[in-house]
N, CA and C atoms as a LAMMPS dump frame, in Angstrom:
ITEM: TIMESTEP
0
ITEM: NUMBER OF ATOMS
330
ITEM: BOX BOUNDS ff ff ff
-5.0000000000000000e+02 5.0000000000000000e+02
-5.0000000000000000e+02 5.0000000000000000e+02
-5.0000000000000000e+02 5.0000000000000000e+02
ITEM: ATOMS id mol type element x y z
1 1 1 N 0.82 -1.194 0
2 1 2 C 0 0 0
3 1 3 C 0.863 1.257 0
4 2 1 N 1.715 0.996 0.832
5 2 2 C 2.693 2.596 0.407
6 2 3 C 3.631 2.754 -0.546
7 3 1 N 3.772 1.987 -1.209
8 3 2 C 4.477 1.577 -2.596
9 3 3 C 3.628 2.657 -3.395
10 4 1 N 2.162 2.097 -3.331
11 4 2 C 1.043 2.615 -4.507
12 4 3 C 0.82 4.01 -3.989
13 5 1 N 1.023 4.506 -2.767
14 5 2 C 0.655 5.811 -2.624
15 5 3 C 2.051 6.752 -3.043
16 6 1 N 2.95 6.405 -2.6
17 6 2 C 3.999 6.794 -3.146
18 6 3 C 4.384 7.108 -4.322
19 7 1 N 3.824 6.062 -5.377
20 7 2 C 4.005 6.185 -6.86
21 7 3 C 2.688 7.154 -7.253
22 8 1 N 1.752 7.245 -6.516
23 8 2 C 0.446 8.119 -6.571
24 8 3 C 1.112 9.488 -6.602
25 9 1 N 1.722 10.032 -5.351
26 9 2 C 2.091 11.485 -4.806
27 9 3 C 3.427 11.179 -5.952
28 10 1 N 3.721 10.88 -6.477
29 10 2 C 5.301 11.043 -7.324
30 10 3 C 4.881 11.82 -8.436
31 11 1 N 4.008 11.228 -8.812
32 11 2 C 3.591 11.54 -10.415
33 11 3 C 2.323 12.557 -10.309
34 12 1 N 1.852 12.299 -8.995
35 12 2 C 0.855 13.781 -9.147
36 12 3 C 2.067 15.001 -9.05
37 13 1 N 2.654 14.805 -8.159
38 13 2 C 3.73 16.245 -8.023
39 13 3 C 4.489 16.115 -9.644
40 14 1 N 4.667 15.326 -10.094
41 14 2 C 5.14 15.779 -11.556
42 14 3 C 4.404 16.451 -12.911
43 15 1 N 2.829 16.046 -12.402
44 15 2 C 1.791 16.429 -13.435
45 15 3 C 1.71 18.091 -12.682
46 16 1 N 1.58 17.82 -11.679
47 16 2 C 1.511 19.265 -10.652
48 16 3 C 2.691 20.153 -11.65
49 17 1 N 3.709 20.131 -10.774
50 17 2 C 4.915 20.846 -11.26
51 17 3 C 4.504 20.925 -12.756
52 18 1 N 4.934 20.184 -13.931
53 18 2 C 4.625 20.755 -15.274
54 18 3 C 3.516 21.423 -15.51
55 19 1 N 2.292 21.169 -14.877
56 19 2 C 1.09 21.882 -15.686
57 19 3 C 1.126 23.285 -14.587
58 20 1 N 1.634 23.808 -13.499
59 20 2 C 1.594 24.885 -12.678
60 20 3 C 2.71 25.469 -13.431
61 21 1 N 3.696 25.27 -14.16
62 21 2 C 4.964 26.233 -14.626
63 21 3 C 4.3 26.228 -15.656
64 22 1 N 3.89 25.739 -16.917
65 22 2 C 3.3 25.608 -18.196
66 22 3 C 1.87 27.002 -18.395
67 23 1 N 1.179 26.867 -17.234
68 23 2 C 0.219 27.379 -16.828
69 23 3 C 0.331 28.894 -16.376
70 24 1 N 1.466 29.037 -15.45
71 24 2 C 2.093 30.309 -14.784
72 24 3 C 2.346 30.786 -16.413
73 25 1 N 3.222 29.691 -17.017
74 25 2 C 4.267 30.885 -18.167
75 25 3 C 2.874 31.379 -18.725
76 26 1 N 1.751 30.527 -19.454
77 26 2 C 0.859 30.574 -20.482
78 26 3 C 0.284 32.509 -19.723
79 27 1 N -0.768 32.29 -18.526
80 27 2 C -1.547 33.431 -17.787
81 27 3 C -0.298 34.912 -17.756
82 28 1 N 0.957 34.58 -17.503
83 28 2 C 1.742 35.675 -17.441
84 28 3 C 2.331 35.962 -18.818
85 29 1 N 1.743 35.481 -19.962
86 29 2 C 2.071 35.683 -21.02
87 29 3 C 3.935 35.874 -21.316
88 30 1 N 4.538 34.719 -21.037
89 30 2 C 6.141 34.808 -21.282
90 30 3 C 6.345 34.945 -22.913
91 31 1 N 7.596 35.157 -23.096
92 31 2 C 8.252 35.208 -24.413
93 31 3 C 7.988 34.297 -24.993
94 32 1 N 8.742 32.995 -24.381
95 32 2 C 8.787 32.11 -25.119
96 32 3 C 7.471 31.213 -25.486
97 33 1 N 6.246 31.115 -24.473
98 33 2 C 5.139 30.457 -24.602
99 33 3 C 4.535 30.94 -25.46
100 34 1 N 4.536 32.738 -25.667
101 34 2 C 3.576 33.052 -26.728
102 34 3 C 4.419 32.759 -27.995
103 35 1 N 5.904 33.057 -28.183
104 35 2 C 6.474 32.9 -29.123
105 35 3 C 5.421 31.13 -29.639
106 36 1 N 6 30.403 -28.841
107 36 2 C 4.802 28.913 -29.081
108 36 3 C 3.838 28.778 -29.552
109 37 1 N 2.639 29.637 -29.154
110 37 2 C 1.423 29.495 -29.292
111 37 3 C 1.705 30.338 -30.656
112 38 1 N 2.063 31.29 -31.268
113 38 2 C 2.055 31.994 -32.528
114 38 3 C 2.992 31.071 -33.445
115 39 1 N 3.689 30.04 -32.839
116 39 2 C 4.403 28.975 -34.288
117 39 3 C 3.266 28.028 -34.358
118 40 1 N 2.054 27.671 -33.284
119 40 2 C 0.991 27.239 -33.331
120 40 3 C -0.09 27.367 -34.363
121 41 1 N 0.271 28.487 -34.609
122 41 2 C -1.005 29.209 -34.969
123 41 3 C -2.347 29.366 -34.257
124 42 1 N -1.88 29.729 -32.828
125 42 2 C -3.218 29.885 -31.86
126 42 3 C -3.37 31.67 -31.353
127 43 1 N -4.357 32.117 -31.136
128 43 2 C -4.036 33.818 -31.116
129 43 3 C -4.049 33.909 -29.497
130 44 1 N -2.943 34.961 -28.832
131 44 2 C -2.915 35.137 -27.585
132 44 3 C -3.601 34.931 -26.799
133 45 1 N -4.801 35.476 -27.156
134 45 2 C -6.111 35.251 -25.79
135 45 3 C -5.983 33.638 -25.455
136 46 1 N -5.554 32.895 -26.722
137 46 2 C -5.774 31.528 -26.296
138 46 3 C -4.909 31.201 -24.895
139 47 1 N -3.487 31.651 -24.722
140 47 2 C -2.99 31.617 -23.947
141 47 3 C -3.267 32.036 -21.959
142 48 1 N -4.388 32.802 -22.399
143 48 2 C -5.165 33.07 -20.743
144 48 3 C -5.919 31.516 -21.1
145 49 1 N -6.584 31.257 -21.408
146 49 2 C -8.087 29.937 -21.555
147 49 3 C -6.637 28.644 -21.092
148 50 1 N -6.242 28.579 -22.292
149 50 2 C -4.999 27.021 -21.494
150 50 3 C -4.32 27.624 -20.086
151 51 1 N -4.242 28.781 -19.62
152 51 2 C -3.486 28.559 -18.441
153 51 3 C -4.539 29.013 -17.736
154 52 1 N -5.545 29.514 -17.287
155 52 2 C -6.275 29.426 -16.232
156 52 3 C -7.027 27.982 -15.987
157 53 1 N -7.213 27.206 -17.163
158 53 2 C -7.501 25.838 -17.057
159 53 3 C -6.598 25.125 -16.34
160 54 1 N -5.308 25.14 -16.797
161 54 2 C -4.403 24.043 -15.996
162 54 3 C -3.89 24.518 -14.762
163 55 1 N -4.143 25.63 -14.24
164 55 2 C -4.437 25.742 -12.741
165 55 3 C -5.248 25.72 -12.068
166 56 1 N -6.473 25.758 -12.665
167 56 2 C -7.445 25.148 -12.198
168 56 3 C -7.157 23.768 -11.851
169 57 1 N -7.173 22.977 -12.718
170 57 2 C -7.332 21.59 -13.251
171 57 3 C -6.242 20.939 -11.738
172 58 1 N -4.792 21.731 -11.474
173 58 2 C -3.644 22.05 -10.297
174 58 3 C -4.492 22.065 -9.324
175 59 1 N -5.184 22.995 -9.081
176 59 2 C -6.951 23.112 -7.869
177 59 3 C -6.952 22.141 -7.577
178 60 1 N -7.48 21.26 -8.768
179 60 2 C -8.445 20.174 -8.13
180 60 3 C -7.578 18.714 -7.776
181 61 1 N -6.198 19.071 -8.422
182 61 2 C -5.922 17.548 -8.207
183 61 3 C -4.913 17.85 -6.47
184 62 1 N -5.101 19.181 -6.485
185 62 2 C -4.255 19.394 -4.614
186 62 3 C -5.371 19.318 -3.614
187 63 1 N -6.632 19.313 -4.098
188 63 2 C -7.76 19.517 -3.333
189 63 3 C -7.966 18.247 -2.691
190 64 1 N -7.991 18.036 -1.707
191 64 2 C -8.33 17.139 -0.377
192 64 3 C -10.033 16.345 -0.814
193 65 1 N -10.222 15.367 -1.23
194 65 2 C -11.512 14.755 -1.608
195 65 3 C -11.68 14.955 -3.333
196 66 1 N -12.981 15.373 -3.467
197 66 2 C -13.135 15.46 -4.712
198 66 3 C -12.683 14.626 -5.798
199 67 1 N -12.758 13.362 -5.978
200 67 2 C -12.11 12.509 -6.523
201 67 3 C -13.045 12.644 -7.947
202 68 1 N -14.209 12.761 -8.356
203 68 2 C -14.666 13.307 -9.187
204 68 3 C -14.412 14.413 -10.181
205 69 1 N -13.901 15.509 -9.407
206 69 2 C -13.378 16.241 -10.37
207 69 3 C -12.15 16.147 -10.519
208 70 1 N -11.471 15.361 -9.524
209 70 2 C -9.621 15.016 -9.609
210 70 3 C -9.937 14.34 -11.254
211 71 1 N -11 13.464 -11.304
212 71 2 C -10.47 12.653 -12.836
213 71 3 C -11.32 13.703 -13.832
214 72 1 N -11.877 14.465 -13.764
215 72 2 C -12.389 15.631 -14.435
216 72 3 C -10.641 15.908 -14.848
217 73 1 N -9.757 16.901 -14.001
218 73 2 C -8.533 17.384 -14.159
219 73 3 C -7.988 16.559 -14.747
220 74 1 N -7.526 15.164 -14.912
221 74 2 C -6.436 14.429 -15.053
222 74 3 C -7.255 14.171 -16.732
223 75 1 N -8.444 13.841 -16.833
224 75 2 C -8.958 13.86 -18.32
225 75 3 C -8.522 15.571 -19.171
226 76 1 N -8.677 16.681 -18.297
227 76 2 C -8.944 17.585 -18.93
228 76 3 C -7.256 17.98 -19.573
229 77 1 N -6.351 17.206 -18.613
230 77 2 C -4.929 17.259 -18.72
231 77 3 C -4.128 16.63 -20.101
232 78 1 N -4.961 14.987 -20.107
233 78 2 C -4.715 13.976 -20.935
234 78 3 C -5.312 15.203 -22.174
235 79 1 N -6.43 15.557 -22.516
236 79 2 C -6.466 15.999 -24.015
237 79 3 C -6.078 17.405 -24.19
238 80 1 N -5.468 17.812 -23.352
239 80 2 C -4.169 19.083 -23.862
240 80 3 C -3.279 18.457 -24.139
241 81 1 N -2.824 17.491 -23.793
242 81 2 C -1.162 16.986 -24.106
243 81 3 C -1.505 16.447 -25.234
244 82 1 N -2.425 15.956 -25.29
245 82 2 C -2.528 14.582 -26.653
246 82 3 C -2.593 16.037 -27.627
247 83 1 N -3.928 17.283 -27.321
248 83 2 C -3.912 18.246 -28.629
249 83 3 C -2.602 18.865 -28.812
250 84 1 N -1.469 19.289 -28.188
251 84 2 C -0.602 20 -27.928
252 84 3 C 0.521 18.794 -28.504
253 85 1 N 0.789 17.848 -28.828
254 85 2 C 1.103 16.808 -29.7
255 85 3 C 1.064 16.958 -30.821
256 86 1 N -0.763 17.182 -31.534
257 86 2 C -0.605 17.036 -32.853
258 86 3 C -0.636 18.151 -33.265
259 87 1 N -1.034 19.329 -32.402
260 87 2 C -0.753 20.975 -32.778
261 87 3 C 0.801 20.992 -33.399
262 88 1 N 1.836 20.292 -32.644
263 88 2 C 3.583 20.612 -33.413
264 88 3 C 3.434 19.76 -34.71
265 89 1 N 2.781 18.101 -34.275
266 89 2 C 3.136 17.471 -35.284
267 89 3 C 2.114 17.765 -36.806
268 90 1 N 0.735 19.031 -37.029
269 90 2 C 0.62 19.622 -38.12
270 90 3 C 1.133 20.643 -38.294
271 91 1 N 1.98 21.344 -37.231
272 91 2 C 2.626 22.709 -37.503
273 91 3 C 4.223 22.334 -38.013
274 92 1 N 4.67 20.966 -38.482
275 92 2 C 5.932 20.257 -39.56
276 92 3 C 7.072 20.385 -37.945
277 93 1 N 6.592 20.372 -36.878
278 93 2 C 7.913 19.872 -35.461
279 93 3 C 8.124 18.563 -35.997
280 94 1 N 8.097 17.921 -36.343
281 94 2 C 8.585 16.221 -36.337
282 94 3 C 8.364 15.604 -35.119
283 95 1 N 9.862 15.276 -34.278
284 95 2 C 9.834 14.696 -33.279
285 95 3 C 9.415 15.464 -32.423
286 96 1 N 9.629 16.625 -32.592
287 96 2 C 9.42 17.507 -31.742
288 96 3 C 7.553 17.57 -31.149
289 97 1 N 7.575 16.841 -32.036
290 97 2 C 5.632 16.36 -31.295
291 97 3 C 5.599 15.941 -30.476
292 98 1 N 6.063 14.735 -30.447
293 98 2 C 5.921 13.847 -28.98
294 98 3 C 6.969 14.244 -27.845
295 99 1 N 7.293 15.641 -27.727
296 99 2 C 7.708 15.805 -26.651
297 99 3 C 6.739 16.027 -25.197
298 100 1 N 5.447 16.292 -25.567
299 100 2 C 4.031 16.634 -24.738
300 100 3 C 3.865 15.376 -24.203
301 101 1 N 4.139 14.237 -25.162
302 101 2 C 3.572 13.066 -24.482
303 101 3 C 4.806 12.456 -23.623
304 102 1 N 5.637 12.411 -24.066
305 102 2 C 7.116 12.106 -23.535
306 102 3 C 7.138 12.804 -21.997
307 103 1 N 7.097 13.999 -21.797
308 103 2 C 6.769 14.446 -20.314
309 103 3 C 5.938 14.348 -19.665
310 104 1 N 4.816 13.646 -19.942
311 104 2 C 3.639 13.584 -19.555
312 104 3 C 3.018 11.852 -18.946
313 105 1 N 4.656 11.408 -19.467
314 105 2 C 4.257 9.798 -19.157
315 105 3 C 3.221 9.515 -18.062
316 106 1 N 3.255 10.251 -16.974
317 106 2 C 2.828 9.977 -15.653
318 106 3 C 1.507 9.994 -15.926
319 107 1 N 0.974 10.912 -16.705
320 107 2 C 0.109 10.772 -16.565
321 107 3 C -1.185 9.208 -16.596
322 108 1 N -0.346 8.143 -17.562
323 108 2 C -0.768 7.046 -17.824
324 108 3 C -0.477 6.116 -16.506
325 109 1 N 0.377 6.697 -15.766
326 109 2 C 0.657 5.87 -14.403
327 109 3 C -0.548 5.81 -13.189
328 110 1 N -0.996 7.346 -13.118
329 110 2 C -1.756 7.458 -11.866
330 110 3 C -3.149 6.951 -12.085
């Protein structure tokens, strides 16, 4: 049992950590994220909507109960990474696609 909780809190703090820095850069509009979202072809505002979501989404999976909307978050997580995948791989990134899913392994763990 503490094996499984352990590997639980590992990979939530890793989904945590990436989607709270990803999220911070997106809402504070950084250089380089918007530089991103415009090789995207997505228009700025998009950049408030994905990062107030994935701190939200951060909300719910630090939130004490709520196991309902915890898999609300962890679904709402899974199809940004998967869209944010094929967003590089039609915008000609190559490998550079599956880098979303590549950091995101955990998510298939918890």
């Amino acid at each position: 049992m503490k094996t499984k909780k352990l590997w639980y809190w590992t990979t939530t703090a890793w989904v945590v950590g990436i989607m709270t820095i990803t999220g911070g850069l997106s809402v504070a509009h950084a250089k380089t994220m918007m530089e991103g979202f415009a090789h995207l072809g997505y228009p700025a505002y998009f950049a408030n909507l994905l990062g107030v979501a994935k701190l939200l989404g951060v909300c719910a999976l630090l939130a004490p109960r709520l196991a309902r909307i915890k898999e609300w978050a962890y679904a709402g997580f899974a199809i940004t990474i998967v869209s944010a995948s094929y967003s590089h791989l039609n915008s000609g990134d190559g490998l550079k696609s599956l880098e979303p899913l590549a950091t995101s392994a955990p998510l298939l763990i918890v």
